[in-house]
DSSP file (Angstrom, degrees, kcal/mol; ACC not computed):
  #  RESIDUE AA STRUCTURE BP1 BP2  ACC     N-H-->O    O-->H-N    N-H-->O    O-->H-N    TCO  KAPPA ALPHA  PHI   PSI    X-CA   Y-CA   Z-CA
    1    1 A X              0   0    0      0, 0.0     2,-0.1     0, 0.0     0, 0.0   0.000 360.0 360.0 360.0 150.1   10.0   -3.8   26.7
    2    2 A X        -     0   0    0      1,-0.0     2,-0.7     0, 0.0     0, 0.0  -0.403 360.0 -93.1-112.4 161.5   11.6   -2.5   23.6
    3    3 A X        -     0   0    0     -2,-0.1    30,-0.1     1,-0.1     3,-0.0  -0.832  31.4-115.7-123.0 136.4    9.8   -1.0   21.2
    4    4 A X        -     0   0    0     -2,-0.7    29,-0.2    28,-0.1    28,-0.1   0.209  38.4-112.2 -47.4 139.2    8.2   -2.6   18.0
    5    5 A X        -     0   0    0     26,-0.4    28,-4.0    27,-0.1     2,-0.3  -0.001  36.3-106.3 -56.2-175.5    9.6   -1.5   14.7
    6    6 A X  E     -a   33   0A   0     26,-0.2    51,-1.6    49,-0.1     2,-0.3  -0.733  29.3-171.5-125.2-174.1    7.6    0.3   12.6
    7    7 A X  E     -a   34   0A   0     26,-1.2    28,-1.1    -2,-0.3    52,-0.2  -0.901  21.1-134.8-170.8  96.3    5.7   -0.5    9.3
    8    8 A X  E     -ab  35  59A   0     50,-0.6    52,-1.2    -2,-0.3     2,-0.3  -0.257  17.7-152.8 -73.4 168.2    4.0    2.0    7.1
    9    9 A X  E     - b   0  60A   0     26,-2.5     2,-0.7    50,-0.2    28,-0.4  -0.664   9.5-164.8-130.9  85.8    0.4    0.9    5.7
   10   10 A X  E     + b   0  61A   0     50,-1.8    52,-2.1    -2,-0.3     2,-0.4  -0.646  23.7 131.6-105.1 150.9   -0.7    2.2    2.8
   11   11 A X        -     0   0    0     -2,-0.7    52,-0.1    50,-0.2    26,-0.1  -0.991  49.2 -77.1-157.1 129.9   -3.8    2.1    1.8
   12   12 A X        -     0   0    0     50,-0.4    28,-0.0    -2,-0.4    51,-0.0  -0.193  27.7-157.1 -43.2 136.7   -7.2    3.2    0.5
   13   13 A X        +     0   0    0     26,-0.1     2,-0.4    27,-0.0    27,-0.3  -0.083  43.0 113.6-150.9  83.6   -9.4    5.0    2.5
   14   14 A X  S >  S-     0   0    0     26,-0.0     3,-3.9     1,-0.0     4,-0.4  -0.801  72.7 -97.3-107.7 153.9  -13.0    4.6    1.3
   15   15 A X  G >  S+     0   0    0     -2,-0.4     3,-1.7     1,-0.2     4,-0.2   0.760 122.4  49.9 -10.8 -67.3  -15.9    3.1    2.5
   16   16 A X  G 3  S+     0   0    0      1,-0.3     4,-0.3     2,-0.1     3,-0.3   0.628 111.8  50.0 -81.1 -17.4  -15.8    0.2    0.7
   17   17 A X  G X> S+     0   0    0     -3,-3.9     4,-3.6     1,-0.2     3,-0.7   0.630  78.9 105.4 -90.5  10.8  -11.8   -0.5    1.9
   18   18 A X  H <> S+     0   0    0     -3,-1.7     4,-0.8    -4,-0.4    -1,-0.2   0.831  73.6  46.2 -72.3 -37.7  -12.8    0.1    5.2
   19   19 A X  H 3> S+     0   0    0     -3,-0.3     4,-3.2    -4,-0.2    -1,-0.3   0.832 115.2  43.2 -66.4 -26.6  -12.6   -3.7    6.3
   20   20 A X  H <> S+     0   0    0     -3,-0.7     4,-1.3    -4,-0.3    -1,-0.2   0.648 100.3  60.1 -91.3 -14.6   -9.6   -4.6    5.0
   21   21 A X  H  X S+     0   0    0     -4,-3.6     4,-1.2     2,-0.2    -1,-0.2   0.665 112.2  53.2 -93.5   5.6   -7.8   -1.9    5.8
   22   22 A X  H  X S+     0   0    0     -4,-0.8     4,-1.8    -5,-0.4    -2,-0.2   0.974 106.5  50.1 -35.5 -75.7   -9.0   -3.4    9.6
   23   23 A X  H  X S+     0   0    0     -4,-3.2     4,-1.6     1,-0.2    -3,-0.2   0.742 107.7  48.4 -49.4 -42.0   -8.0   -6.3    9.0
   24   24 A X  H  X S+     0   0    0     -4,-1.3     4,-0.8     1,-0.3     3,-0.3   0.910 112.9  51.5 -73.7 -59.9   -4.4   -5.3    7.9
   25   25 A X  H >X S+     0   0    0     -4,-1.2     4,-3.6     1,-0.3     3,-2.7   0.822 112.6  44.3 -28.3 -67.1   -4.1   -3.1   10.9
   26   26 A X  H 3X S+     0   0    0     -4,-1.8     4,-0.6     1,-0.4    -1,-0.3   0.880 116.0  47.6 -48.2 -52.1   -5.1   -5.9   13.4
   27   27 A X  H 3< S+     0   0    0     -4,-1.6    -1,-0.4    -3,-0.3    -2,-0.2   0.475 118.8  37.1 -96.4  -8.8   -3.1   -8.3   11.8
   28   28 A X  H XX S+     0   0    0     -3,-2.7     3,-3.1    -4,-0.8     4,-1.4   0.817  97.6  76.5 -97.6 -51.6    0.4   -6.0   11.6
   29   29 A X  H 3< S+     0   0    0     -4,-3.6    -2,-0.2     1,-0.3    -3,-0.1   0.600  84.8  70.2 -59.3   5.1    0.0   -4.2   15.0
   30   30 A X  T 3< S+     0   0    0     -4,-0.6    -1,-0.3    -5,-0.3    -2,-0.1   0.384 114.3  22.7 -72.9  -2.2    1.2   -7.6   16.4
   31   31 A X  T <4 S+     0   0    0     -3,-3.1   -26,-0.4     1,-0.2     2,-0.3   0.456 127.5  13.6-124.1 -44.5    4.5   -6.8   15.0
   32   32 A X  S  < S-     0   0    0     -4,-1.4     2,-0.9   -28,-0.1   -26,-0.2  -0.822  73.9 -99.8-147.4-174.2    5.0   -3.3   14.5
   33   33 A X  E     -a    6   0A   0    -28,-4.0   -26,-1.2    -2,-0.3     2,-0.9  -0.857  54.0-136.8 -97.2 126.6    3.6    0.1   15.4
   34   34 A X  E     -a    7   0A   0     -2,-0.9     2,-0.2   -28,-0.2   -26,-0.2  -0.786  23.8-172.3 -91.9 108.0    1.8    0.9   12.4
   35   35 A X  E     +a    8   0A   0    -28,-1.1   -26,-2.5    -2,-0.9     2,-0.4  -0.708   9.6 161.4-108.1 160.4    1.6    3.8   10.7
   36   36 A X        -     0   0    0     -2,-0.2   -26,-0.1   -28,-0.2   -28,-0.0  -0.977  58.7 -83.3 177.0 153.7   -0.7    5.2    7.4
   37   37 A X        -     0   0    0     -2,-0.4     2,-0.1   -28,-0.4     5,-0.1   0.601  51.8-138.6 -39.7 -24.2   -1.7    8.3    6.0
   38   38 A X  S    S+     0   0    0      3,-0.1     2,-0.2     4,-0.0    -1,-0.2  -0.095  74.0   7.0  65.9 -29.2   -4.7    8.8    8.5
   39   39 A X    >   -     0   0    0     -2,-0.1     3,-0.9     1,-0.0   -26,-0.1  -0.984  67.1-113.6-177.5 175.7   -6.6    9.9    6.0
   40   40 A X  T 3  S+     0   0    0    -27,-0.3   -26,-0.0     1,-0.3   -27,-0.0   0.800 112.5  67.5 -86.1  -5.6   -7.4   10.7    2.3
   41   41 A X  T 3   +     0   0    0      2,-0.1     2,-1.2     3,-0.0     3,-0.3   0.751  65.4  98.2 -67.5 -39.6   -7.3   14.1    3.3
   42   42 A X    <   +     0   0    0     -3,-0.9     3,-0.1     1,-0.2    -5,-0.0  -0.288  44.4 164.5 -57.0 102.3   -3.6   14.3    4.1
   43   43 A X        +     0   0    0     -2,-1.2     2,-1.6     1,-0.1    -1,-0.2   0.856  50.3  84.6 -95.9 -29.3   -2.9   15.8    0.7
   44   44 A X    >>> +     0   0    0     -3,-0.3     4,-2.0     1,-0.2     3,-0.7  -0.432  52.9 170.0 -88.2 107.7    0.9   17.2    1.7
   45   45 A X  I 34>S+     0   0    0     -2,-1.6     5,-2.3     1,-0.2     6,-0.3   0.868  72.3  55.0 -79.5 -26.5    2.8   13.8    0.9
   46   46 A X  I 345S+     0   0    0      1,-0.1    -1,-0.2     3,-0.1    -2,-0.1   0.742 122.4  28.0 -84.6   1.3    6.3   15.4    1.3
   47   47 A X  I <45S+     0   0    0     -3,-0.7    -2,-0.2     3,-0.1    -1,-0.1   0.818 132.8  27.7 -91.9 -44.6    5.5   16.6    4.7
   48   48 A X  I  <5S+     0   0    0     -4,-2.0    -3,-0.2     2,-0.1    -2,-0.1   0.685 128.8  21.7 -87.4 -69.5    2.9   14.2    6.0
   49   49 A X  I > <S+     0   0    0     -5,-0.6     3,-1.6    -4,-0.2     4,-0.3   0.855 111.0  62.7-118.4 -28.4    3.3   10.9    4.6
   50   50 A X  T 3><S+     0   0    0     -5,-2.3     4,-2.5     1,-0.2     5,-0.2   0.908  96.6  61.7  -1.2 -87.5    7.0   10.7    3.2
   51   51 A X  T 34 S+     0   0    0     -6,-0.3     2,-0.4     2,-0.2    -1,-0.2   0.295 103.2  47.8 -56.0  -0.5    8.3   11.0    6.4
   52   52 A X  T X4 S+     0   0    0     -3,-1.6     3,-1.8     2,-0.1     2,-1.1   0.427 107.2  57.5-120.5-115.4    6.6    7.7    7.9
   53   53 A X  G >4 S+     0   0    0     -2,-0.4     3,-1.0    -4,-0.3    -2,-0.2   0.277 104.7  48.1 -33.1 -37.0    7.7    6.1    5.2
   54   54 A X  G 3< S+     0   0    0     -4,-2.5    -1,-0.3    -2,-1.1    -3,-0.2   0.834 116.7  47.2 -65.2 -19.2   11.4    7.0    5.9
   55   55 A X  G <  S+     0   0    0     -3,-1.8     2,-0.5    -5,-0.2    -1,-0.2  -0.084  93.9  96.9-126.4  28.1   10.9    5.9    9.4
   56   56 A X    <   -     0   0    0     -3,-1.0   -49,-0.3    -4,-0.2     3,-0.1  -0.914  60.6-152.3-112.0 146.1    9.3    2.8    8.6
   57   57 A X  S    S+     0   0    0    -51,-1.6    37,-0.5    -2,-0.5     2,-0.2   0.767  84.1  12.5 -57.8 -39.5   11.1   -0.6    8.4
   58   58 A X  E    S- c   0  94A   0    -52,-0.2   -50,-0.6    35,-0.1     2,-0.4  -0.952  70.9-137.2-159.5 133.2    8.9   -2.3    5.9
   59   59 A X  E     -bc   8  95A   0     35,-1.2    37,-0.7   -52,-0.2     2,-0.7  -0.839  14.1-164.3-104.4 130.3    6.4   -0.8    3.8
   60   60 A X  E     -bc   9  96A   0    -52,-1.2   -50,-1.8    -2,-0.4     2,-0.3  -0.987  13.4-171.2-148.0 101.0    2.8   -3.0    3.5
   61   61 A X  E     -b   10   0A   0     35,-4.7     2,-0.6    -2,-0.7   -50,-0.2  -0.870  16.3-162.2-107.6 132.2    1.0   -1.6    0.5
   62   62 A X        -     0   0    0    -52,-2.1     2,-0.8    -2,-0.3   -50,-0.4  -0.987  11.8-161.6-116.6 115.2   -3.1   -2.8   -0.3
   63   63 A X        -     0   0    0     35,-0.9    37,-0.4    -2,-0.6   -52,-0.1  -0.831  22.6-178.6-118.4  73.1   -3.4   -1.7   -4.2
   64   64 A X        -     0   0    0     -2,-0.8     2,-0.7    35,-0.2    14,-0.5  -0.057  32.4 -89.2 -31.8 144.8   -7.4   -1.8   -4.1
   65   65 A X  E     +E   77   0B   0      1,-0.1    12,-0.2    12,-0.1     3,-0.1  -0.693  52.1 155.6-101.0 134.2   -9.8   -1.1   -7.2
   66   66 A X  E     +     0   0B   0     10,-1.9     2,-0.4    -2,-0.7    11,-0.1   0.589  63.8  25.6-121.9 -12.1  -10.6    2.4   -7.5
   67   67 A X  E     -     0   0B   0      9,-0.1     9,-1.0     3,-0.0     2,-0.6  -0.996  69.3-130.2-138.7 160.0  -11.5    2.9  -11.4
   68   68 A X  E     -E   75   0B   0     -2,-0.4     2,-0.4     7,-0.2     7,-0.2  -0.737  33.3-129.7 -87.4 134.3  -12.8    0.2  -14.1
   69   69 A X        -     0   0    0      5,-1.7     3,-0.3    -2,-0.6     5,-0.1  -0.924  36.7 -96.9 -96.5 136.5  -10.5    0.7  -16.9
   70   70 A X  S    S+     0   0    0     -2,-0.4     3,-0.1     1,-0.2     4,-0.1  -0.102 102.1   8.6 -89.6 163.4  -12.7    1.1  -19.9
   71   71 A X  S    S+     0   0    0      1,-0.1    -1,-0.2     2,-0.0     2,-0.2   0.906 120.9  94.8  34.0  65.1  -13.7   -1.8  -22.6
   72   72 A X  S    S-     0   0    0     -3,-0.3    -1,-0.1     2,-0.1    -4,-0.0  -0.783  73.9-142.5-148.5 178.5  -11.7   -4.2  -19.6
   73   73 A X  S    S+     0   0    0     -2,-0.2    -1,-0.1    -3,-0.1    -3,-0.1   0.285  81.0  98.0 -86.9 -21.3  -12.6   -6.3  -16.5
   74   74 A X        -     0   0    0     -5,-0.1    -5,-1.7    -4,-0.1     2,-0.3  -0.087  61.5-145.5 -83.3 170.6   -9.6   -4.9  -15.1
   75   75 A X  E     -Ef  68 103B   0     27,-0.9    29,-0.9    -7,-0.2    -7,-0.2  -0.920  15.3-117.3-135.0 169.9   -8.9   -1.8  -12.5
   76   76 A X  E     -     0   0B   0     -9,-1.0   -10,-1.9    -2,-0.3     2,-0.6  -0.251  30.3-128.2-102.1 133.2   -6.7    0.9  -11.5
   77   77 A X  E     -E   65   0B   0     27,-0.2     5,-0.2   -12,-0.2   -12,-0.1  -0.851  46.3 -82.2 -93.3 137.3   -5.1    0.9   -8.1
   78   78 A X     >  -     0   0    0     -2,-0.6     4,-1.4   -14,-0.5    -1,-0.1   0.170  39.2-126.5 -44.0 134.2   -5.5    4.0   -6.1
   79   79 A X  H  > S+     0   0    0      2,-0.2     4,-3.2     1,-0.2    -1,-0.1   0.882 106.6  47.5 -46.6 -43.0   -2.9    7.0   -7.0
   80   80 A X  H  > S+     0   0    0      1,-0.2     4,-2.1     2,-0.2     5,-0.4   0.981 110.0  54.5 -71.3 -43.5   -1.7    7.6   -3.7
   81   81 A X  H  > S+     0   0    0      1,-0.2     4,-1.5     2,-0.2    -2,-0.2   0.759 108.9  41.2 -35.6 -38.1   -1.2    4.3   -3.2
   82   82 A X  H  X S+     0   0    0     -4,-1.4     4,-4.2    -5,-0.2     5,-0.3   0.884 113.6  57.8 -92.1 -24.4    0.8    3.6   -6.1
   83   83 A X  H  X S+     0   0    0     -4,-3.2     4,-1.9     1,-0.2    -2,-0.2   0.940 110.1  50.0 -46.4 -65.1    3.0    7.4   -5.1
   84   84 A X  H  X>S+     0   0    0     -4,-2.1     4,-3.1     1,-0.3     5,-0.6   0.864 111.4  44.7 -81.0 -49.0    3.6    5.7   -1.6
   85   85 A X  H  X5S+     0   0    0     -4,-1.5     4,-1.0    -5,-0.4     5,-0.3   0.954 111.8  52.7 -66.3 -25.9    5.1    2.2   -3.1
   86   86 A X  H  X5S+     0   0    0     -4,-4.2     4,-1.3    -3,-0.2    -2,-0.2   0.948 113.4  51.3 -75.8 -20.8    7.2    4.0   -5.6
   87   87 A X  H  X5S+     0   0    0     -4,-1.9     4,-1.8    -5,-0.3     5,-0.2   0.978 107.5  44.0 -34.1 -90.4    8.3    5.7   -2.6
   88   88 A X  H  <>S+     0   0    0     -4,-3.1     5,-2.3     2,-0.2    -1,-0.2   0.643 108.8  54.5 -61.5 -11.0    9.1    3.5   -0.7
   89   89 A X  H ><<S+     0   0    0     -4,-1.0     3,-5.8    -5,-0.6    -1,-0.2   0.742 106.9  60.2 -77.9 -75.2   11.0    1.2   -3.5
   90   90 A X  H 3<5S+     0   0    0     -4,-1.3    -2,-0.2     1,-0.4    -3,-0.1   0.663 105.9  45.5  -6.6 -50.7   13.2    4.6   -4.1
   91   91 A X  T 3<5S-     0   0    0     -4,-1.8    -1,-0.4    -5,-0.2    -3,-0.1   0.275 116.9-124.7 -98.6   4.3   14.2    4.3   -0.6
   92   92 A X  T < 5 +     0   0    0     -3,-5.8     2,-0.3    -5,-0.2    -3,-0.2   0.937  52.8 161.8  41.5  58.5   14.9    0.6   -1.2
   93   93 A X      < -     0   0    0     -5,-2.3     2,-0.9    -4,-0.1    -1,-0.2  -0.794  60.1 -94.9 -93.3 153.7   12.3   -0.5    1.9
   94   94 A X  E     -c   58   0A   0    -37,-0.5   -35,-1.2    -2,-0.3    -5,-0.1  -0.710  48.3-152.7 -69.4  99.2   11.3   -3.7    1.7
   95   95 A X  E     -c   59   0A   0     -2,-0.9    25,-0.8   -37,-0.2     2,-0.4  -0.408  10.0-172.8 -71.5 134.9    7.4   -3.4   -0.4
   96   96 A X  E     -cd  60 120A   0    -37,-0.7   -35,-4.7    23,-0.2    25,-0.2  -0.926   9.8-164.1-151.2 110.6    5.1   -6.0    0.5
   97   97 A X  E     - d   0 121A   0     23,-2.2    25,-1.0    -2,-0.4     2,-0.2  -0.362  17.3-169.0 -73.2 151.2    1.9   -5.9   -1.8
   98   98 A X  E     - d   0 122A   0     -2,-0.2     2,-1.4    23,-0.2   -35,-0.9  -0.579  20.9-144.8-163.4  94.2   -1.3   -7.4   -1.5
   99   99 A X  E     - d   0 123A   0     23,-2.3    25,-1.5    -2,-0.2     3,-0.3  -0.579   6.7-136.3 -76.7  93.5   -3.7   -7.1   -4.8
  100  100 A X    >   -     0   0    0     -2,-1.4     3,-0.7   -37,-0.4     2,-0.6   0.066  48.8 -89.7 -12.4 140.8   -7.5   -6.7   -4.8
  101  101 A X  T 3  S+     0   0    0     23,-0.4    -1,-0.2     1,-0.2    25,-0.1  -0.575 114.8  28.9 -62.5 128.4   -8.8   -9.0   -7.4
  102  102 A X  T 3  S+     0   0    0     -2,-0.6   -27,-0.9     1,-0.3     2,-0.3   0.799  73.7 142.4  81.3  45.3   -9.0   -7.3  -10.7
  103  103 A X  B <   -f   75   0B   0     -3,-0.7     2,-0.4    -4,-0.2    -1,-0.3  -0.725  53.5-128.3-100.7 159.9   -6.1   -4.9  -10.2
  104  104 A X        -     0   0    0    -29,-0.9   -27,-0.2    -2,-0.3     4,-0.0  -0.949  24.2-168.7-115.0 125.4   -4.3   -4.7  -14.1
  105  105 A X  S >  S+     0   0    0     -2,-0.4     3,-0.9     1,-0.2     6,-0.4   0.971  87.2  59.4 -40.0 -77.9   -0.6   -5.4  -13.4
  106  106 A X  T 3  S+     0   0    0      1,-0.2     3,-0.2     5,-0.1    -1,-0.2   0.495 102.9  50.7 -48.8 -26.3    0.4   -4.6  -16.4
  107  107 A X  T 3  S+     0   0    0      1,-0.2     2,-1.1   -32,-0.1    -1,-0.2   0.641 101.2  76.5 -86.0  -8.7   -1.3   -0.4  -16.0
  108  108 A X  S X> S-     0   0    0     -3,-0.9     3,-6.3     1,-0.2     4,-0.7  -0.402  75.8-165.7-112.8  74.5    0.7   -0.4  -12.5
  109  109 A X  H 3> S+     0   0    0     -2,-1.1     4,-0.9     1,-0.3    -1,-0.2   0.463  81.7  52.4  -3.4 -50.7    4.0    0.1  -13.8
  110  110 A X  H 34>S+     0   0    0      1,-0.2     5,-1.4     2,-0.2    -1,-0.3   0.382 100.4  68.5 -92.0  -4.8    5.8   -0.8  -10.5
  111  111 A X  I <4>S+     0   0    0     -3,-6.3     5,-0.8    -6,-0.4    -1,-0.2   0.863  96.2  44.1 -71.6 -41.1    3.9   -4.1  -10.2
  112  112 A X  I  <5S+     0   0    0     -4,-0.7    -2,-0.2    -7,-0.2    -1,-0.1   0.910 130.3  18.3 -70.0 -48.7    5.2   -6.2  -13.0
  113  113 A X  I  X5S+     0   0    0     -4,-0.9     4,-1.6     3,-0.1    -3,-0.2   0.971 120.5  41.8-101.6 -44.9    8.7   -5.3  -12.4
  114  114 A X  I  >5S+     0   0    0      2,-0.2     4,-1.9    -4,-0.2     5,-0.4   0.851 119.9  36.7 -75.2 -66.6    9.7   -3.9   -9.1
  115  115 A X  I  ><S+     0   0    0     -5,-1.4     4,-1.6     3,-0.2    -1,-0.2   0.908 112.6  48.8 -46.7 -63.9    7.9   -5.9   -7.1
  116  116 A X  H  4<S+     0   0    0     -5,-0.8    -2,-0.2     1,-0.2    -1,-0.2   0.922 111.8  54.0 -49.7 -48.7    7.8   -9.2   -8.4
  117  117 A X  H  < S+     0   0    0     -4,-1.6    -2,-0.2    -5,-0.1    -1,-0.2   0.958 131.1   3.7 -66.9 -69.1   11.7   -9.1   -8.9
  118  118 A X  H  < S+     0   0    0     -4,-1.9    -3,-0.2     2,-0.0     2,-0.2   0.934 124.2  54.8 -87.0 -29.0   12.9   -8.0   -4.6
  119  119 A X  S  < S-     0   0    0     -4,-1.6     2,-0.3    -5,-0.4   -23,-0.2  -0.473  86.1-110.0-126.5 162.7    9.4   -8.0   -2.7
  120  120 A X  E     -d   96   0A   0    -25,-0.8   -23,-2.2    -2,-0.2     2,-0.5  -0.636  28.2-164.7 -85.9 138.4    6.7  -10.4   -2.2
  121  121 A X  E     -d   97   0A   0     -2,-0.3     2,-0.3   -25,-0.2   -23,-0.2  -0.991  10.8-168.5-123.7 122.2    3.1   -9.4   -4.2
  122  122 A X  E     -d   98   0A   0    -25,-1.0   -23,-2.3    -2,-0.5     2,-0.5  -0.814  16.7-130.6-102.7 155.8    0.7  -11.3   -2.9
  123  123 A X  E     -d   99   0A   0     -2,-0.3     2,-0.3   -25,-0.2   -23,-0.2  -0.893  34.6-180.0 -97.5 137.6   -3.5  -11.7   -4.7
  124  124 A X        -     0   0    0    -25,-1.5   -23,-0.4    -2,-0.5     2,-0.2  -0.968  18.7-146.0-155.4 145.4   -6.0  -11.2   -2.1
  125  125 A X              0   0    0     -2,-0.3   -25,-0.1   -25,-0.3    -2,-0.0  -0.483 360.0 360.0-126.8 148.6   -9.9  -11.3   -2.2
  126  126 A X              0   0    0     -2,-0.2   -26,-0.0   -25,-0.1    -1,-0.0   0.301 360.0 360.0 -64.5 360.0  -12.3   -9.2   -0.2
């Protein structure tokens, strides 16, 4: 049997993401061997998480809310999170997005343009 490509996952990893970054797992490791940070603790990105990202096929980013931007409804998508997609644009992988409700496009630089333009952004609800 040949062996599945691989896929980085990047991702939050608090409490509160904990189901969805399940689900995403379940629902990728049918395709590819999935790989992701392991934890929020993996602080050295050019050693550590970089290096999956080079060796990934297709990059699968969840841009969760981690702060209320003030006098807004809107939020902030996590930092590593947004370090890993600009990565992985740099390296011209294919980015596939998937946006919490009430992430602000417009504050995630790479959302508005980058995305929209070669890779699919999808809106997605807890």
């Amino acid at each position: 049997m040949a062996a599945l490509p691989r896929c980085f996952l990047s991702c939050s990893f608090q409490p509160a993401d904990k189901g969805v970054l399940t689900f995403f797992k379940n629902l990728l490791k049918e395709t590819f061997e999935v790989l992701t940070a392991e934890s929020e603790d993996e602080t050295d990105v050019r050693t550590k998480i970089f290096p999956k990202i080079r060796a990934s096929r297709a990059v699968f980013v969840i841009f969760s809310r981690r702060d209320k931007i003030a006098s807004s409804k809107k939020w902030t998508a996590p930092p590593d999170v947004l370090i890993e997609a600009g990565f992985a644009l740099a390296l011209q992988h294919e980015v596939f997005g998937f946006l919490e409700e009430g992430i602000d496009e417009r504050q995630q630089g790479l959302l508005s343009s980058t995305l929209s333009d070669r890779n699919t952004c999808v809106r997605s609800c807890r």
